[in-house]
C-alpha positions in Angstrom: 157.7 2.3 94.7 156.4 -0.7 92.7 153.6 -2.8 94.1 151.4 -5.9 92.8 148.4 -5.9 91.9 146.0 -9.2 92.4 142.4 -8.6 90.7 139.9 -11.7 91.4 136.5 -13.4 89.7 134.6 -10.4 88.1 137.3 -7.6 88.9 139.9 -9.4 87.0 137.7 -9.9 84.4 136.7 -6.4 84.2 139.9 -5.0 84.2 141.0 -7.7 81.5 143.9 -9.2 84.1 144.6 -10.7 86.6 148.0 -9.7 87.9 149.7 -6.4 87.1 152.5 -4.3 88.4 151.9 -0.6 89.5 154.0 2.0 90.1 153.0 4.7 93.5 154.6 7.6 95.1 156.3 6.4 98.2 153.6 6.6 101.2 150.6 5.6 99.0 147.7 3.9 100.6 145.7 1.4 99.2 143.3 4.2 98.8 145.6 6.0 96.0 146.3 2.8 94.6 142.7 2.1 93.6 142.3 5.8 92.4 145.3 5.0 90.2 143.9 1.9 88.9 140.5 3.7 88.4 142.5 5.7 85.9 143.7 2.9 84.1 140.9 0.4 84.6 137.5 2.9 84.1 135.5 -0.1 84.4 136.1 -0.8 87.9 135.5 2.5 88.8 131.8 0.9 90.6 133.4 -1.9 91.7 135.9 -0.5 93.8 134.0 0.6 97.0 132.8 -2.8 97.6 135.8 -5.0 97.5 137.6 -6.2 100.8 141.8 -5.5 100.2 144.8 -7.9 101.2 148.2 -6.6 101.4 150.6 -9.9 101.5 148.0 -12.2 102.3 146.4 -10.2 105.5 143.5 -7.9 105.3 143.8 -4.1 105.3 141.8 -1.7 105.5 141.6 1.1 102.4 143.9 3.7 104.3 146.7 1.7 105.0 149.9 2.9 104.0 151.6 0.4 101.3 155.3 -0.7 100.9 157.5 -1.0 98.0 156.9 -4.9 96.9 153.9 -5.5 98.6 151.1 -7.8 96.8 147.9 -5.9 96.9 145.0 -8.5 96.0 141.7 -6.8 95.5 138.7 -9.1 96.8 135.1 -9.1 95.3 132.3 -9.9 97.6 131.0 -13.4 97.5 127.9 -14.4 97.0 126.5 -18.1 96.3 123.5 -20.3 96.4 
């Protein structure tokens, strides 16, 4: 299946984009999705466990089970002042 991806504020700036396209094994969660983009992206690998995850504009948590299309938007935290 193809999914993609959205990367925000320091993630996409980490990763170097903000909007990319990944290919999963049918049944993949967003779980394996980060590991893939881990892979790809080694500089997010301390980044990841922290984020919050959207699929198509709704939160989900990490072991939900993605579609093919689906939008995947990884959230940083946010802080302010």
């Amino acid at each position: 299946m193809r999914i993609q991806i959205r990367f925000f504020a320091s993630l996409a700036d980490r990763a170097g984009v903000r909007v990319l396209e990944l290919s999963l094994a049918d049944g993949a969660s967003i779980t394996d999705a980060a590991a893939a983009l881990v892979a790809q992206f080694p500089s997010l690998s301390g980044d990841l466990h922290r984020v919050a995850f959207a699929i198509n504009y709704a939160t989900a948590p990490a072991g939900t089970i993605l579609s093919d299309g689906d939008e995947l938007a990884f959230l940083p935290p946010v802080s302010g002042g």
